[in-house]
LUMDOKE-594046 format. One record per residue: residue in one letter; x, y, z of N, C-alpha, C, CB in turn; residue number from 1. Coordinates in nm, 4 decimals. Glycine has a CB too. Layout:
A/X/Y/Z/X/Y/Z/X/Y/Z/X/Y/Z/NUM
...
This chain:
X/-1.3699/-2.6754/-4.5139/-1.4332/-2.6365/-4.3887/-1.5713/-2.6979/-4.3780/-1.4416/-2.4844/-4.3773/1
X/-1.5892/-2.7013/-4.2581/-1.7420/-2.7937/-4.2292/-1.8215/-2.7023/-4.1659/-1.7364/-2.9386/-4.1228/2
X/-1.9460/-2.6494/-4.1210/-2.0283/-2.5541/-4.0585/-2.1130/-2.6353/-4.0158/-2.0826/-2.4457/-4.1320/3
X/-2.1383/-2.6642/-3.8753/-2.2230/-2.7812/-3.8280/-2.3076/-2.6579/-3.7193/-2.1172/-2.9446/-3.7413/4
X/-2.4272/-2.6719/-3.7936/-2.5927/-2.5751/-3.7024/-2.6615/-2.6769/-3.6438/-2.7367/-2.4851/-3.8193/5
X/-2.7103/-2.6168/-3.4627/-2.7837/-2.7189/-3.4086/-2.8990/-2.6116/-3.4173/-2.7345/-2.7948/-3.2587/6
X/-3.0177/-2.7120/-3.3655/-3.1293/-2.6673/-3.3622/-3.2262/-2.7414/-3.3110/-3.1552/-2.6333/-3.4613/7
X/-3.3229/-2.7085/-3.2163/-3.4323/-2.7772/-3.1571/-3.4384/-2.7510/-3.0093/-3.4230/-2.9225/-3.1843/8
X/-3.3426/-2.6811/-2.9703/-3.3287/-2.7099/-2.8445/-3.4465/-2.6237/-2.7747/-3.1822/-2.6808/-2.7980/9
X/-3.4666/-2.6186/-2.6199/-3.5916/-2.5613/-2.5581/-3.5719/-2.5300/-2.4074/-3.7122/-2.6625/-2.5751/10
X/-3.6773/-2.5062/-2.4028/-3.7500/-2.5496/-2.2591/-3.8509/-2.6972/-2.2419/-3.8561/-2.4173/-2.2240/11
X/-3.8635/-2.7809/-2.2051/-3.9210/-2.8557/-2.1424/-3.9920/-2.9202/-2.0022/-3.8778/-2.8842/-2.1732/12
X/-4.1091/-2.9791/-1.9849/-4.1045/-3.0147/-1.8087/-4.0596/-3.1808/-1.8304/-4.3011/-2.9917/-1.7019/13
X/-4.0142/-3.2304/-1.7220/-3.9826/-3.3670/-1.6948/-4.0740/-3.4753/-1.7345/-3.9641/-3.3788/-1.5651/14
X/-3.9998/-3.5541/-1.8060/-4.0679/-3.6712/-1.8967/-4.0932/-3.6218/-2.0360/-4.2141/-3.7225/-1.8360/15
X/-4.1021/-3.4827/-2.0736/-4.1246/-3.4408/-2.2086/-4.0098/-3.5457/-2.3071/-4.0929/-3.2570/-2.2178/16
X/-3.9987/-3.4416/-2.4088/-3.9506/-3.4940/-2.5407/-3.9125/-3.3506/-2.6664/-4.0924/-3.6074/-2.5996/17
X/-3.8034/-3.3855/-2.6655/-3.7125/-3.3096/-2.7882/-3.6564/-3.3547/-2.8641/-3.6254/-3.2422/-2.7681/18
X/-3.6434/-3.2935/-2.9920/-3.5948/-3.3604/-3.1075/-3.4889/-3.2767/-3.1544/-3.6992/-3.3857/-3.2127/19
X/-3.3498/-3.2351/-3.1283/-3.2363/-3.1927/-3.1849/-3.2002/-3.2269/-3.3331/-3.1433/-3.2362/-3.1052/20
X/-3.1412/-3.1126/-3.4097/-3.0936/-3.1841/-3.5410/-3.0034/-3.0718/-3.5264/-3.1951/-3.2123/-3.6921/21
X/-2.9008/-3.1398/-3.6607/-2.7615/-3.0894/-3.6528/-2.7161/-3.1332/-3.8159/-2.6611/-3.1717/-3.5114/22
X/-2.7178/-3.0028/-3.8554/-2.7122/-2.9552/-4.0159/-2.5715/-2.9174/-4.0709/-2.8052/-2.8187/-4.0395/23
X/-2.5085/-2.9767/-4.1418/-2.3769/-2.9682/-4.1709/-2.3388/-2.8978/-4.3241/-2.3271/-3.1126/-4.1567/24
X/-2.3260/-2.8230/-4.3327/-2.2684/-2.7190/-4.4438/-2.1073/-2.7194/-4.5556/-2.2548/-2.5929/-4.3486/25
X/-2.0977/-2.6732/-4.5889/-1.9490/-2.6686/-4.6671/-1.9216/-2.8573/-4.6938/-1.7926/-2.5745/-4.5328/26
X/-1.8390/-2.8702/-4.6411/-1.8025/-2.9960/-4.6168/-1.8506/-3.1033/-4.5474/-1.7201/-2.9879/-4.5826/27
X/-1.9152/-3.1821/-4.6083/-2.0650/-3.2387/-4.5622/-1.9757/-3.3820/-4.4756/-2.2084/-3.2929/-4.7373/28
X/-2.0677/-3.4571/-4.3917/-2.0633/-3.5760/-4.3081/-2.0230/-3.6933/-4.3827/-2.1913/-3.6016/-4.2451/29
X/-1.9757/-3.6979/-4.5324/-1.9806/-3.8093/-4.6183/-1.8428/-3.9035/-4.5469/-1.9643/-3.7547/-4.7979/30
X/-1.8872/-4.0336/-4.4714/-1.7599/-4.0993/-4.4394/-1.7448/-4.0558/-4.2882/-1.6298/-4.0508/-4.5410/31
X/-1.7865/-3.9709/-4.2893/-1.7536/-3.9174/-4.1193/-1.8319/-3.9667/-3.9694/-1.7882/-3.7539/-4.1188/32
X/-1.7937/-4.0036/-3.9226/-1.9261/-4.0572/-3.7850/-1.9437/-3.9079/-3.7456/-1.8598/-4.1847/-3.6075/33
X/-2.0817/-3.8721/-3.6857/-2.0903/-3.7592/-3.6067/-2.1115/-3.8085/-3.4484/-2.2105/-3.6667/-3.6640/34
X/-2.0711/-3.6818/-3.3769/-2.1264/-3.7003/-3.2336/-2.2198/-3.6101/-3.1647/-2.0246/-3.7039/-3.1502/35
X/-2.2694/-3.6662/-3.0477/-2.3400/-3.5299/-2.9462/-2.3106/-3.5322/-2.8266/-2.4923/-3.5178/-2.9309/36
X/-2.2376/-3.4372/-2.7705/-2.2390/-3.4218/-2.6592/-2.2827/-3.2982/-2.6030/-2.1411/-3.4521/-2.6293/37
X/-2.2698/-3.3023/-2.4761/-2.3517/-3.1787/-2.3694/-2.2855/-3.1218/-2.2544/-2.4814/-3.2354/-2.2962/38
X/-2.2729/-3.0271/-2.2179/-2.2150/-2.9431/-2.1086/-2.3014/-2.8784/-2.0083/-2.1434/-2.8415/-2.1648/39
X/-2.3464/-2.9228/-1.9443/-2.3748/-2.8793/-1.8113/-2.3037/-2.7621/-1.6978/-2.3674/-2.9919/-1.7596/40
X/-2.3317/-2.6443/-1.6726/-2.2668/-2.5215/-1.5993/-2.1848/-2.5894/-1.4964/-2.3769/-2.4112/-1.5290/41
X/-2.0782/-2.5704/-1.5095/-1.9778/-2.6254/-1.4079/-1.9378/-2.7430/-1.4371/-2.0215/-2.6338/-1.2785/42
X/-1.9436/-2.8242/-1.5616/-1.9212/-2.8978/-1.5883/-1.8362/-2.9495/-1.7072/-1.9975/-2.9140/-1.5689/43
X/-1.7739/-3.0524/-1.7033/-1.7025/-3.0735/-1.8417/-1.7757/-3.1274/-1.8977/-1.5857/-3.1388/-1.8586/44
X/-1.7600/-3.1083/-2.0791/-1.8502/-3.1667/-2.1633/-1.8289/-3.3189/-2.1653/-1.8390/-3.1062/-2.2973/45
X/-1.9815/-3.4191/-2.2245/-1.8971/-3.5135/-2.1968/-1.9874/-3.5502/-2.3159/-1.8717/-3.5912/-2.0490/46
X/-1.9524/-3.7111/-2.3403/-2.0323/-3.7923/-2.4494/-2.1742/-3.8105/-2.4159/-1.9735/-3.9344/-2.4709/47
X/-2.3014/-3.8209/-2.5029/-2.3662/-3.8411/-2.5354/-2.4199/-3.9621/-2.6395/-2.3633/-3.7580/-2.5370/48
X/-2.4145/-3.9462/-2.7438/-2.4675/-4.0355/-2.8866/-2.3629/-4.0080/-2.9932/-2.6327/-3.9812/-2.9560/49
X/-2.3128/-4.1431/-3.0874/-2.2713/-4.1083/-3.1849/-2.3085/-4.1921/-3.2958/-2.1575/-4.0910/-3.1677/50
X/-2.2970/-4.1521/-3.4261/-2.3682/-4.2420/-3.4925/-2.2531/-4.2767/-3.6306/-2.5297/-4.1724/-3.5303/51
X/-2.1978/-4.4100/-3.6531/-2.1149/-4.3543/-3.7967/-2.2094/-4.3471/-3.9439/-1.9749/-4.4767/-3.8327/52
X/-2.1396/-4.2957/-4.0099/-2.2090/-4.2689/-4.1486/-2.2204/-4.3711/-4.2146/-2.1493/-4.1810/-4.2347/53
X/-2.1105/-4.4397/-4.2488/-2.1693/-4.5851/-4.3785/-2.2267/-4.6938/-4.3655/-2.0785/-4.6569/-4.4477/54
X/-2.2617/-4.7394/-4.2422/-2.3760/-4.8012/-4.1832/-2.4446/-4.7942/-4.0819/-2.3649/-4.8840/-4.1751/55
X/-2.4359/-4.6473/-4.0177/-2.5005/-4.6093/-3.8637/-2.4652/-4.6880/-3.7868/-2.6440/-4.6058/-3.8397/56
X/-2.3584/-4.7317/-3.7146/-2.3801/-4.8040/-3.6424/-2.3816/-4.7150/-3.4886/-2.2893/-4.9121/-3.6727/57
X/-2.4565/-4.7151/-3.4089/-2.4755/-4.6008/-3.3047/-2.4170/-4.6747/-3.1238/-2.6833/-4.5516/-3.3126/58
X/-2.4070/-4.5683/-3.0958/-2.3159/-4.5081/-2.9402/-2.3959/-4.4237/-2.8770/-2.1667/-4.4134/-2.9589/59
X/-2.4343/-4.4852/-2.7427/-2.4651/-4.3927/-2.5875/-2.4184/-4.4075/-2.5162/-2.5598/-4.3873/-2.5154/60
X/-2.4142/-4.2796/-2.4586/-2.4017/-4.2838/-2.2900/-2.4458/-4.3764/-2.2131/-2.4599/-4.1873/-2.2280/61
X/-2.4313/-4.4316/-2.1296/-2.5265/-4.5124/-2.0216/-2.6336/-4.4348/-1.9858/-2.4571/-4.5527/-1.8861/62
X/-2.6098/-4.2975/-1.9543/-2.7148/-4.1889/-1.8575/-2.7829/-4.1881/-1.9748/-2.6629/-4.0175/-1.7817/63
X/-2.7891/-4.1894/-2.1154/-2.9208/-4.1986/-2.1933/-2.9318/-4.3173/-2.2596/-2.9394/-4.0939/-2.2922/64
X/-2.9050/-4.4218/-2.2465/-2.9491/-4.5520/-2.3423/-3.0643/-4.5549/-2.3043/-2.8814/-4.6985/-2.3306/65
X/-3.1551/-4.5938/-2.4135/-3.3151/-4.6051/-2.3913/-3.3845/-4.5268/-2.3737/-3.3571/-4.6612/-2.3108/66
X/-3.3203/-4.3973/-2.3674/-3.4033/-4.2906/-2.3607/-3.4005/-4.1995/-2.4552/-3.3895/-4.2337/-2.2600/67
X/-3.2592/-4.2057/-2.5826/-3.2144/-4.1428/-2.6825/-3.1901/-4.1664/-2.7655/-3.1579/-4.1017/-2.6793/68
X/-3.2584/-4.1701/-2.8885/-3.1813/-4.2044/-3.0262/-3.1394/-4.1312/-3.1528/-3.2442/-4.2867/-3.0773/69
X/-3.0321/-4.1648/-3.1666/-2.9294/-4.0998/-3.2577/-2.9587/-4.1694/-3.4083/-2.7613/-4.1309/-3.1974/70
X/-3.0098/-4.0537/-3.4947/-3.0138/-4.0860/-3.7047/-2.9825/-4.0236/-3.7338/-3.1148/-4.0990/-3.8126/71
X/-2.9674/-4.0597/-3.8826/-2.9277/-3.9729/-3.9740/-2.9931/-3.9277/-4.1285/-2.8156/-4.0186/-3.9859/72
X/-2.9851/-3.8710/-4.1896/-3.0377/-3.8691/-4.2998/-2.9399/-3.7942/-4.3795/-3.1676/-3.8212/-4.2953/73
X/-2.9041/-3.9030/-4.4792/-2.7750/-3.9041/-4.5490/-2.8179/-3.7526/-4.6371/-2.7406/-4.0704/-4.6546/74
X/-2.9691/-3.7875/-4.7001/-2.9852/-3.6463/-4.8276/-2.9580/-3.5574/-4.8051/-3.0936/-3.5961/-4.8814/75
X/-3.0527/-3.5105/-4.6446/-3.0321/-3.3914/-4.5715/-2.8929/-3.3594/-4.5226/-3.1159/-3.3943/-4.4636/76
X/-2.8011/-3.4340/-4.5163/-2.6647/-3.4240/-4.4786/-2.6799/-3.3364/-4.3171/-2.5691/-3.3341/-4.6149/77
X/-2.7857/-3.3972/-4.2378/-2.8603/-3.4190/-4.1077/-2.8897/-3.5012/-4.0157/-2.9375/-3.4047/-4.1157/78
X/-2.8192/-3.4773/-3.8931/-2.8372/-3.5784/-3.7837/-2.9328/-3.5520/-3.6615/-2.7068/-3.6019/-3.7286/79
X/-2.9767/-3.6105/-3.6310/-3.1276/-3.5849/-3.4811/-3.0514/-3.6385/-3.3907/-3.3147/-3.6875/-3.4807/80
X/-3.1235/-3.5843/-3.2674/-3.1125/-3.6740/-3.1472/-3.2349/-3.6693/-3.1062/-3.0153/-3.6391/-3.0373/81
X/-3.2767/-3.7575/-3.1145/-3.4526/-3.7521/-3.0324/-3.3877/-3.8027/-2.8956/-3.6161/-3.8930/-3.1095/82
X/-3.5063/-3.6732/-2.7966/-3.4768/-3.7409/-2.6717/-3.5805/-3.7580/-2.5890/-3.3838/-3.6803/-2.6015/83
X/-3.6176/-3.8497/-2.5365/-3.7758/-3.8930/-2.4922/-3.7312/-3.9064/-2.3054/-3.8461/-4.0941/-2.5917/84
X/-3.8512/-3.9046/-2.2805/-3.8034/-3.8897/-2.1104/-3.7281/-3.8097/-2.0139/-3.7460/-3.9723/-2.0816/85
X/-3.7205/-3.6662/-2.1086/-3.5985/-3.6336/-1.9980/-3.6321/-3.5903/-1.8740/-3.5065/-3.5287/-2.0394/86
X/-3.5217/-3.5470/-1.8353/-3.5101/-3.5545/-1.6847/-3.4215/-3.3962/-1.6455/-3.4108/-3.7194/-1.6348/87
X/-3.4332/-3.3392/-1.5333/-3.3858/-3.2270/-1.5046/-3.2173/-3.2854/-1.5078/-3.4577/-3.1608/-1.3602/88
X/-3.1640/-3.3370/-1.5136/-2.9937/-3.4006/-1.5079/-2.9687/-3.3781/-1.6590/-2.9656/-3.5996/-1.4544/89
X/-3.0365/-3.3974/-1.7496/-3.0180/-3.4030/-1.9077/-3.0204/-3.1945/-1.9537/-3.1997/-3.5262/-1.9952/90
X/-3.0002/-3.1273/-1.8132/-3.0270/-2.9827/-1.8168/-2.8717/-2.9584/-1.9108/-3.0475/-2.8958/-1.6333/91
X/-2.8397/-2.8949/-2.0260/-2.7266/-2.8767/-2.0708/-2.7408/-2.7965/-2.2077/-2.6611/-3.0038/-2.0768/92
X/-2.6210/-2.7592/-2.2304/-2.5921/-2.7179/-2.3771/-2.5255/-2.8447/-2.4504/-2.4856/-2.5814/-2.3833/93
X/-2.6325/-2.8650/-2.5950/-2.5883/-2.9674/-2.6681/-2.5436/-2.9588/-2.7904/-2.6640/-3.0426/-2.6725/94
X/-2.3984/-2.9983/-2.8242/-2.3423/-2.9728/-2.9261/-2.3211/-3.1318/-3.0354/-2.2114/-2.8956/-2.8697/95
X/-2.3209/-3.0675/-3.1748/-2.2860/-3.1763/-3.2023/-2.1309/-3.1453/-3.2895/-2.4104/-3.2478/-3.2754/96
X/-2.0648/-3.2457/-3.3084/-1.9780/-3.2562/-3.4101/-1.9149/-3.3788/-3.4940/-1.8954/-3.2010/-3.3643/97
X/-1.8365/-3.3502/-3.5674/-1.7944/-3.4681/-3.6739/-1.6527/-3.5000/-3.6537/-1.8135/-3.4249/-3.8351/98
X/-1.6340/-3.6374/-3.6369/-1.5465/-3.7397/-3.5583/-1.4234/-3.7031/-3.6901/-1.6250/-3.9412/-3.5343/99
X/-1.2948/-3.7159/-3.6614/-1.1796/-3.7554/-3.6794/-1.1075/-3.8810/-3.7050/-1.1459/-3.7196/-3.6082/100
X/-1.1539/-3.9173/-3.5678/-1.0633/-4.0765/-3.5141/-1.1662/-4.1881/-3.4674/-0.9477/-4.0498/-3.3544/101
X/-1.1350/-4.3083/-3.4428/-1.2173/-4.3710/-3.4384/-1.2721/-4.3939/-3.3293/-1.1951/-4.4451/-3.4858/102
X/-1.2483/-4.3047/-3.2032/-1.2649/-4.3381/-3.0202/-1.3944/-4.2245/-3.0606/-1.0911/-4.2763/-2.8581/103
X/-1.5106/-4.2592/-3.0367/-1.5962/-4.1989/-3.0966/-1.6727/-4.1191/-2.9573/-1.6803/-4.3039/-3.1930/104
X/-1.6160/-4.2136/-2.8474/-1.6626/-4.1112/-2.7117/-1.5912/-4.0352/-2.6448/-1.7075/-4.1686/-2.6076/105
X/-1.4415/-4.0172/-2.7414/-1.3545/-3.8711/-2.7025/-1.3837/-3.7747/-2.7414/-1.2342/-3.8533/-2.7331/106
X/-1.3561/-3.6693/-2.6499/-1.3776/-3.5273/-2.6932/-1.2842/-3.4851/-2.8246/-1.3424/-3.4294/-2.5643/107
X/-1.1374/-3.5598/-2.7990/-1.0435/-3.4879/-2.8693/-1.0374/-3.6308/-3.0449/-0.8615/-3.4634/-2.7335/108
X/-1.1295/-3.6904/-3.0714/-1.1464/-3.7329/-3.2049/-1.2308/-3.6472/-3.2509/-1.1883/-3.8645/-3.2264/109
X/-1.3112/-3.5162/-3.2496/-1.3290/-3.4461/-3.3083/-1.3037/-3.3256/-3.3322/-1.3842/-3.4602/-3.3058/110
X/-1.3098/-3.3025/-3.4633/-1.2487/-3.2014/-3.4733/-1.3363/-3.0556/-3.5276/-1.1432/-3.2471/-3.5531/111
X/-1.4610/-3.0802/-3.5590/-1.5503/-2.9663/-3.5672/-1.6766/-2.9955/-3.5339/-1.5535/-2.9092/-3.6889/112
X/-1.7266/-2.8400/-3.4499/-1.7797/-2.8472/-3.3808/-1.8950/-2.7532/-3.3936/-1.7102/-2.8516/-3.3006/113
X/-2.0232/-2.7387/-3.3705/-2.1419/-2.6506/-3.3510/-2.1220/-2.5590/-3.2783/-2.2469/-2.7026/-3.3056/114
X/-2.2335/-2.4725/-3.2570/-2.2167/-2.3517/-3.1596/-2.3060/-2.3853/-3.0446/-2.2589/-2.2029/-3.2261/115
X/-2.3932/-2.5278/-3.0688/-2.4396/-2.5687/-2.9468/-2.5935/-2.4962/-2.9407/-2.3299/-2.5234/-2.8246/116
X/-2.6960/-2.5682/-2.8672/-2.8065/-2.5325/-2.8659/-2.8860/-2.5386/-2.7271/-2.8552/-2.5977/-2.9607/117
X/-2.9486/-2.5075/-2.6453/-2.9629/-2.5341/-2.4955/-3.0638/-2.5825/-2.4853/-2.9572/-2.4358/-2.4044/118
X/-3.0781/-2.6787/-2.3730/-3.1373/-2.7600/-2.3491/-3.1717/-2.7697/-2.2265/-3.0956/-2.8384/-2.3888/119
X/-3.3051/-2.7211/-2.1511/-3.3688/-2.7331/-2.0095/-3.5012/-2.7884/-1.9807/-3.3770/-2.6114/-1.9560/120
X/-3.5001/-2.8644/-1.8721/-3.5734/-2.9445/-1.8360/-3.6360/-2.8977/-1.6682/-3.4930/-3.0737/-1.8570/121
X/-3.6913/-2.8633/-1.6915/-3.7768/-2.8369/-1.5853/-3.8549/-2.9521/-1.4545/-3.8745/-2.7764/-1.6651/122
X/-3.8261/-2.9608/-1.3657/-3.8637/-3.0504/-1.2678/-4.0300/-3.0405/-1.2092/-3.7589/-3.0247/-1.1549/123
């Protein structure tokens, strides 16, 4: 079993900056790409950032390239999302989890998941 904790999430005003991390327990990220995505009220969750493990190689959204970056830190068996610039649209609950398969911006290549952390942006 894997236990994946988010944390960082807030309140913010527009243009701020947050730094998400996402702490993985029991059965650690070794080999695994992680992801982040976000759900918005009335909305389906969708992709965000993903990053794989044995050489990071990283994945965005369009709606955040350049505005988000996805690490890792192998010791901590811990992933961030720094997010710089946001914007009242980036208003959501952000979850992360650890990939399965290799379509790394499907919902259904992963298979465990956080309890999610919220995320608001104020206009």
């Amino acid at each position: 079993q894997v236990q994946l904790v988010e944390s960082g999430g807030g309140l913010v005003q527009a243009g701020g900056s947050l730094r998400l991390s996402c702490a993985a327990s029991g059965r650690t990220f070794n080999s695994y790409a992680v992801g982040w995505f976000r759900q918005a009220p009335g909305k389906e969750r969708e992709f965000v950032a993903a990053i794989t493990w044995s050489i990071g190689s990283t994945y965005y959204a369009d709606s955040v390239k350049g505005r988000f970056t996805i690490s890792r830190d192998n010791a901590k068996n811990t992933v961030y999302l720094q997010m710089n610039s946001l914007k009242p649209e980036d208003t959501a609950v952000y979850y992360c989890a650890r990939a399965l398969r290799s379509n790394l911006y499907a919902l259904q290549s992963y298979n465990y998941w956080g309890q999610g952390t919220q995320v608001t942006v104020s206009s």
